[in-house]
Biotite code that builds the C-alpha atoms (Angstrom):
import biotite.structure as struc

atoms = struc.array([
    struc.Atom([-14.876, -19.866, 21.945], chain_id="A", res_id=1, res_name="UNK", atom_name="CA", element="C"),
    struc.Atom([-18.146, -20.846, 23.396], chain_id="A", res_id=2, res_name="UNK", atom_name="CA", element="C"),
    struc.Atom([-18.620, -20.526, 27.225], chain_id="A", res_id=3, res_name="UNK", atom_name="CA", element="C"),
    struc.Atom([-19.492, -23.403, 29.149], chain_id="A", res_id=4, res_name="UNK", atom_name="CA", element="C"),
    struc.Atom([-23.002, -21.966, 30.184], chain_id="A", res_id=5, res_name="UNK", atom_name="CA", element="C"),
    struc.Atom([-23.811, -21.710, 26.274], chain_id="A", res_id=6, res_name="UNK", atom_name="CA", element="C"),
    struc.Atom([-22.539, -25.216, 25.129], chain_id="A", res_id=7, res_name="UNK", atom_name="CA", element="C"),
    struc.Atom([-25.135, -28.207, 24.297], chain_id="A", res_id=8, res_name="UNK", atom_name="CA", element="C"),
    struc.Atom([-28.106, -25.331, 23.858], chain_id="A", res_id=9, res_name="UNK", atom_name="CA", element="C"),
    struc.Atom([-27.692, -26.011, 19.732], chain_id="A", res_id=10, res_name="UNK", atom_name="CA", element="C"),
    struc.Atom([-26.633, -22.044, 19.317], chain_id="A", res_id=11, res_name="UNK", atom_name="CA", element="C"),
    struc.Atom([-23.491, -22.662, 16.970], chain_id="A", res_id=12, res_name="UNK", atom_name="CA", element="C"),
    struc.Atom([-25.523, -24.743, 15.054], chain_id="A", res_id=13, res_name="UNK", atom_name="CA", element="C"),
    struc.Atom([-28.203, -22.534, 14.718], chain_id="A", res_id=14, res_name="UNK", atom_name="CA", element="C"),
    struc.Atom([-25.858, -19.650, 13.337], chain_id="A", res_id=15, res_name="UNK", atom_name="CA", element="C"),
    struc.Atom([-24.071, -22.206, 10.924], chain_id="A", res_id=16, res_name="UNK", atom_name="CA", element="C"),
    struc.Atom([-27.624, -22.692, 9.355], chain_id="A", res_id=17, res_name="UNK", atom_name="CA", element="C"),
    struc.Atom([-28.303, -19.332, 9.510], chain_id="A", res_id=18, res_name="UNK", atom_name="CA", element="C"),
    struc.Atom([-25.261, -18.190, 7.865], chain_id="A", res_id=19, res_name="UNK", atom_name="CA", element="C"),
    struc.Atom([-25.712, -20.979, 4.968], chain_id="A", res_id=20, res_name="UNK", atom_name="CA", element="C"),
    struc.Atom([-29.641, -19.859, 4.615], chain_id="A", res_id=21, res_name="UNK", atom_name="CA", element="C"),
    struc.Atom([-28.101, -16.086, 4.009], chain_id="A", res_id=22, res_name="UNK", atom_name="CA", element="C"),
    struc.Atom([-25.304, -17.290, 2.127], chain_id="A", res_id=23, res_name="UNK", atom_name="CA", element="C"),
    struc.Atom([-27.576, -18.796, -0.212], chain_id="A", res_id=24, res_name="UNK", atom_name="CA", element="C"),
    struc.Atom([-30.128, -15.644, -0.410], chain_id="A", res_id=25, res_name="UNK", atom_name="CA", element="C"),
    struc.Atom([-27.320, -13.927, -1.289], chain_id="A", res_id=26, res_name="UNK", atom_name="CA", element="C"),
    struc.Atom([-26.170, -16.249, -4.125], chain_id="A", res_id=27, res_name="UNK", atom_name="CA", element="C"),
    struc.Atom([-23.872, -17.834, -3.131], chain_id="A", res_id=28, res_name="UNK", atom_name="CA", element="C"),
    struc.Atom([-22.695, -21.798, -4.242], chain_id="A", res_id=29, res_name="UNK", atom_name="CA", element="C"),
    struc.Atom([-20.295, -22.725, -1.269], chain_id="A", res_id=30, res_name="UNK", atom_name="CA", element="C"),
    struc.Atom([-18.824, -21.936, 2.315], chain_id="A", res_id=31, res_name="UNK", atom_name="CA", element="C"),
    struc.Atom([-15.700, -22.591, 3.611], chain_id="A", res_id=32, res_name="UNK", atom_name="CA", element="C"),
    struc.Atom([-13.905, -22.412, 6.928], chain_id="A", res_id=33, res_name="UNK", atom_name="CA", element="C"),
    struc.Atom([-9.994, -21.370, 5.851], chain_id="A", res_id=34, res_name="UNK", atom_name="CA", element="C"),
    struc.Atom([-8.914, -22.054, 9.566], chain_id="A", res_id=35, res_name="UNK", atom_name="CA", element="C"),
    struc.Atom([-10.167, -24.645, 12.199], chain_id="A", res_id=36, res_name="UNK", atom_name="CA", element="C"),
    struc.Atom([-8.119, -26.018, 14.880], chain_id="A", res_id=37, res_name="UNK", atom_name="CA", element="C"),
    struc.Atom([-7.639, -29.790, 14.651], chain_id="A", res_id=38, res_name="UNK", atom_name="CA", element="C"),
    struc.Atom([-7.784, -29.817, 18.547], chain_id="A", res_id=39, res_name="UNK", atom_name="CA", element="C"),
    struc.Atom([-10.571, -28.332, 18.419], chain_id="A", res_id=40, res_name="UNK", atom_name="CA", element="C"),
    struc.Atom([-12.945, -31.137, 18.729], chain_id="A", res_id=41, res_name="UNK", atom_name="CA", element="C"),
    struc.Atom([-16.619, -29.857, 19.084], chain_id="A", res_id=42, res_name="UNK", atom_name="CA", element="C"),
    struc.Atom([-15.987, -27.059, 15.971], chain_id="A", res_id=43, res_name="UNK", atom_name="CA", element="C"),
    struc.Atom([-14.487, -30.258, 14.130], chain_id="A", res_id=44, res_name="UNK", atom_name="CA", element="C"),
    struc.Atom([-17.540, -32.488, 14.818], chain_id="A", res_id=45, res_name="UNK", atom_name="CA", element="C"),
    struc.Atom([-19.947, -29.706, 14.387], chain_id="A", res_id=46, res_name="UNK", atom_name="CA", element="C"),
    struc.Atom([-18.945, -28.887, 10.941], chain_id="A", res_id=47, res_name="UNK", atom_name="CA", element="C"),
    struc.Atom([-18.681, -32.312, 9.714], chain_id="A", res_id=48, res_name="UNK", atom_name="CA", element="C"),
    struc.Atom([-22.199, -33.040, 11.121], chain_id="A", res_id=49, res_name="UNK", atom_name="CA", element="C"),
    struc.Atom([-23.567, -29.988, 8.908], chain_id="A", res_id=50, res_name="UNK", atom_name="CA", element="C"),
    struc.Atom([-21.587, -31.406, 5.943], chain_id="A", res_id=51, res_name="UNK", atom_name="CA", element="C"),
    struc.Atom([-18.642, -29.804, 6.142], chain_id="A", res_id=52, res_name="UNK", atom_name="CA", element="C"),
    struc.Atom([-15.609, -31.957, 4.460], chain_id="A", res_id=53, res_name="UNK", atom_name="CA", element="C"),
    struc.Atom([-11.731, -31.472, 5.049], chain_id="A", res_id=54, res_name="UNK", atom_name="CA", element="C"),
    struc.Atom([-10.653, -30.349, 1.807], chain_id="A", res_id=55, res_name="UNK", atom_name="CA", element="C"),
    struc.Atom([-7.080, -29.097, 3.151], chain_id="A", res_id=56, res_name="UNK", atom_name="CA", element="C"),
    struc.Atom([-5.173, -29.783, 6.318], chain_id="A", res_id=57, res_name="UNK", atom_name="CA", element="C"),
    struc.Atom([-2.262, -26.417, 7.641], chain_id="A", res_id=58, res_name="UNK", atom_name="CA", element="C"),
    struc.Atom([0.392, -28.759, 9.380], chain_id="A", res_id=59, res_name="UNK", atom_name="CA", element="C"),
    struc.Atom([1.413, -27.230, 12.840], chain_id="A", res_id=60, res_name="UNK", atom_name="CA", element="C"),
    struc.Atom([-0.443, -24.475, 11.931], chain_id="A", res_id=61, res_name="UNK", atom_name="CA", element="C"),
    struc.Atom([-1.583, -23.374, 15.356], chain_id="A", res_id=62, res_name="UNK", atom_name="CA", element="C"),
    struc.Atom([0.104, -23.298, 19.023], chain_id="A", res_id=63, res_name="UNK", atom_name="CA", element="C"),
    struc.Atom([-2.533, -24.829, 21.390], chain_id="A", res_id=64, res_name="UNK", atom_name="CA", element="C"),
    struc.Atom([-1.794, -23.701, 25.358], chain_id="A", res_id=65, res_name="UNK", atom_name="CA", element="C"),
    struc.Atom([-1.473, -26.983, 26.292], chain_id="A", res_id=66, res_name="UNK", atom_name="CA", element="C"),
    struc.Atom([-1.292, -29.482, 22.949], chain_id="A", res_id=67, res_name="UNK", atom_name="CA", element="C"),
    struc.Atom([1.135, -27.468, 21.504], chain_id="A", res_id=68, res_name="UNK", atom_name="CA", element="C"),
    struc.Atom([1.166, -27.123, 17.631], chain_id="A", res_id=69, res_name="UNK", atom_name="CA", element="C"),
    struc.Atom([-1.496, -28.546, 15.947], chain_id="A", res_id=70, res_name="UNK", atom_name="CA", element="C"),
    struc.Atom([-2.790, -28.862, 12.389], chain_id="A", res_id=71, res_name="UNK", atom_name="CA", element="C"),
    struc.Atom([-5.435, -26.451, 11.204], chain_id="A", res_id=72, res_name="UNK", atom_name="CA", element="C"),
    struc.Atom([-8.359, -27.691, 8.582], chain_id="A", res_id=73, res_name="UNK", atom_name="CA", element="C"),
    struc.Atom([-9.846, -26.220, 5.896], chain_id="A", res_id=74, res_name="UNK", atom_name="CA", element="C"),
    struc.Atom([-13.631, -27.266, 5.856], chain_id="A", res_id=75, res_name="UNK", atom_name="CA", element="C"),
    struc.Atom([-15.328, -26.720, 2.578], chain_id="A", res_id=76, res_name="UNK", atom_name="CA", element="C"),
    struc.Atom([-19.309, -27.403, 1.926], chain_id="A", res_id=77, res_name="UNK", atom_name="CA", element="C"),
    struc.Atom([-21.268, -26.771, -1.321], chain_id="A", res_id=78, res_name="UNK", atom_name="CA", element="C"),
    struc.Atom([-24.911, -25.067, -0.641], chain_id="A", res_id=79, res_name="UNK", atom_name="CA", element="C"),
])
């Protein structure tokens, strides 16, 4: 999780373009996130704004504190 003093300075999205840059030094033809939280919102939007798609969807798949069990996503992108 991201603290609150690091959020809205672009630094996940920086690393997610990083990572793909390096992913596709190293050869290869696709990322994928195997688990994202569907209540969590800014990962969710973050992804999809990079051009990550849901490709799979874990029902109740994780306990939230508060939400309780939510649905996990599997975000897929080819490079």
């Amino acid at each position: 999780m991201v603290s609150a003093d690091a959020r809205g300075q672009g630094l996940a999205t920086t690393m997610c373009e990083h990572s793909q840059e390096r992913a596709l030094a190293l050869g290869y033809k696709a990322m994928q996130f195997n688990f994202v939280a569907s209540s969590n919102e800014g990962a969710v939007r973050l992804w999809g704004r990079l051009g990550f798609e849901t490709v799979g969807r874990l029902p109740n798949a994780f306990k939230h504190p508060e939400q309780g069990f939510v649905d996990a996503f599997v975000m897929f992108k080819w490079l």
